[in-house]
C-alpha positions in Angstrom: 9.6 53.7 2.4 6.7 53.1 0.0 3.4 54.7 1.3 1.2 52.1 3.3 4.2 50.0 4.9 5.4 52.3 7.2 2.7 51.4 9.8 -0.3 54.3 8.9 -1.5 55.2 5.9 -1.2 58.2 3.9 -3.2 60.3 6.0 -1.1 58.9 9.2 -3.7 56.9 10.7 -3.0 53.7 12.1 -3.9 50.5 9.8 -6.7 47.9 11.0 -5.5 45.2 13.4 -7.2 42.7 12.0 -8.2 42.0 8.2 -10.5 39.6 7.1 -10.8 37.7 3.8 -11.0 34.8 1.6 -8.1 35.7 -0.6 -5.1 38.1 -0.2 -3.0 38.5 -3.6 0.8 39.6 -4.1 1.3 41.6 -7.4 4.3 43.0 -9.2 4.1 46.3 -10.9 2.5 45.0 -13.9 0.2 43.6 -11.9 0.9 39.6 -12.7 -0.1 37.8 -9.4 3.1 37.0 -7.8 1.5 35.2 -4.3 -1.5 34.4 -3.3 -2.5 33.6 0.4 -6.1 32.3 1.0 -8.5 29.3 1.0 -8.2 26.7 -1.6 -11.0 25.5 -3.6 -10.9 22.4 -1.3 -11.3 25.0 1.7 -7.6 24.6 2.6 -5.4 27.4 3.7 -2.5 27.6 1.0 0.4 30.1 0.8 1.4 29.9 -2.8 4.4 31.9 -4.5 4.0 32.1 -8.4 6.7 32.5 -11.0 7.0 34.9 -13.2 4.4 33.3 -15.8 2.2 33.0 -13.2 2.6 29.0 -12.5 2.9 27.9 -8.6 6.6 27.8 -7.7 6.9 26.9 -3.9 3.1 26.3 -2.3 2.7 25.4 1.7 -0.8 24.2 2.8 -2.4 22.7 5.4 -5.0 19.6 3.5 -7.8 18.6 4.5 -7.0 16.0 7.1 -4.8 18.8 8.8 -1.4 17.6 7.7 0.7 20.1 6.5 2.4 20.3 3.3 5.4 22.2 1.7 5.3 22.1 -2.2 8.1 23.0 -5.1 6.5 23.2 -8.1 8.0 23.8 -11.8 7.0 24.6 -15.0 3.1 24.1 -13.8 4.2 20.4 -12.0 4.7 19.1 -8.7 8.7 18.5 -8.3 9.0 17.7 -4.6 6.8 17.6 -1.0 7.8 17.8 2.5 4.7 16.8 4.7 3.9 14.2 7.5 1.7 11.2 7.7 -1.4 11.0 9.5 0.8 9.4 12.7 2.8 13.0 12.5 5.9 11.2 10.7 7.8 13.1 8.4 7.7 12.2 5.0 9.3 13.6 1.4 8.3 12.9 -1.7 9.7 13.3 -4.9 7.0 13.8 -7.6 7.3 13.4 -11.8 10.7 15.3 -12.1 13.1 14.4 -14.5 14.7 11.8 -13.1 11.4 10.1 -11.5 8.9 10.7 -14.5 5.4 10.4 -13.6 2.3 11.7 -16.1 -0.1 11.8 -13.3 2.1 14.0 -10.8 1.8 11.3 -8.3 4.9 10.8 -6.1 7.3 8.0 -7.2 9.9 7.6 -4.1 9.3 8.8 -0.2 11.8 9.1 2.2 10.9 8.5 6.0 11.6 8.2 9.5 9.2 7.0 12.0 8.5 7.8 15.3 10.3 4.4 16.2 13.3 5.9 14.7 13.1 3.4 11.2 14.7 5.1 8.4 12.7 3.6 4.9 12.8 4.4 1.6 10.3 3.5 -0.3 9.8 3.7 -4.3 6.4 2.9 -5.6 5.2 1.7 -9.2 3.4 3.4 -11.7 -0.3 4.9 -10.7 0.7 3.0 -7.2 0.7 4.2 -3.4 1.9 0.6 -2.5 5.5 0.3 -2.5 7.4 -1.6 -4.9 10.4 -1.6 -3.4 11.7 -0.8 0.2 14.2 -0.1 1.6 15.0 0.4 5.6 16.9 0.4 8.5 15.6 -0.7 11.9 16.9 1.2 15.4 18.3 -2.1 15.7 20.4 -1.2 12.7 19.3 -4.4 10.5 18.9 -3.5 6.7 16.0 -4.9 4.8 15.5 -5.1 1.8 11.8 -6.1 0.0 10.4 -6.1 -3.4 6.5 -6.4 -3.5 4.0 -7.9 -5.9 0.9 -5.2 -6.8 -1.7 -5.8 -4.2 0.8 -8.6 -2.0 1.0 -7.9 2.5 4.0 -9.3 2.5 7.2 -8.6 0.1 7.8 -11.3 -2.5 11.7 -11.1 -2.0 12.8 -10.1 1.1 16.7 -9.4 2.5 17.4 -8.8 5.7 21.1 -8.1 7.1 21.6 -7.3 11.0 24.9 -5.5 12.2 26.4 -8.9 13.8 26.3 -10.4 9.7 23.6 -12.5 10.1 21.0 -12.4 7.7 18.5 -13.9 5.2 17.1 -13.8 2.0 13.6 -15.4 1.3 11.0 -15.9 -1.8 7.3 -15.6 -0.9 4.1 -16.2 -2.1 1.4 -13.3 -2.7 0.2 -14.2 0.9 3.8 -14.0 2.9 4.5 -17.7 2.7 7.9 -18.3 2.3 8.7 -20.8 -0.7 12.4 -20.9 -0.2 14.8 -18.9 2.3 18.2 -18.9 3.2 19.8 -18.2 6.3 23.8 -17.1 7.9 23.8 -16.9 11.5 27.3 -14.7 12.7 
């Protein structure tokens, strides 16, 4: 076993039980920072595994509202986080990868399910945390469906299907006010 990880040092004495620091760093033999675990300029704790050419690959954080975050990064940009809202709900979003572009690294698509058990996703416009479209099912398994308007409360098309066939499709106004709607009962 290399010297130091056996459990003493060298000199068989017994290591500290408790270190203290600002920053502990990984390093390969050519000493190219490989890890890093330590407080953020933001004065976060952050976990961050590097690749070879020193970019962040995988990063898990705690920001500074407390909610957790696990990070893939590649090639120097954000690919994909796992993290919660401020409610404790998971959520996952998929940032400017290849499929999703986005120049400011800002996610495009979230997946979640709420503490009510409501599966959504939800797909947001460019430079936008509002979403454009979304998507989810209810506990009460209805499926809805809504399209949004920059800056509208209410979705400006809206589909709803419940599991006994029912369902309706409506056109709004920026304010929610329905302009036409259709209906099937089952």
């Amino acid at each position: 076993m290399p010297e130091g990880l056996n459990g003493t040092d060298s000199e068989g004495m017994e290591p500290p039980r408790v270190i203290e620091a600002q920053e502990f760093r990984l390093v390969d033999r050519e000493r190219n920072i490989r890890g890093r675990y330590g407080i953020d300029a933001d004065g976060c704790p952050s976990f961050v595994l590097m690749e070879r050419n020193g970019e962040p690959a995988i990063t898990l954080t705690v920001d500074e509202h407390d909610i957790p975050r696990f990070i893939l990064h590649h090639a120097g940009e954000t690919t994909f986080t796992i993290t919660q809202d401020a409610a404790g709900n998971p959520r996952l979003w998929l940032h400017g990868a290849a499929d999703l572009p986005d120049t400011n690294g800002e996610p495009r698509a979230a997946l979640l399910l709420d503490s009510n058990g409501v599966a959504c996703l939800d797909l947001f416009a460019r430079g936008s945390n509002e979403a454009g479209i979304s998507l989810h099912v209810g506990r009460d398994g209805a499926a809805n469906l809504g399209i949004w308007a920059d800056k509208a409360d209410k979705p400006i098309v809206a589909l709803s299907v419940r599991e006994d066939a029912a369902g309706e499709i409506s056109l709004r106004d920026e304010n929610g006010n329905v302009l036409w709607a259709a209906r099937r009962d089952a």
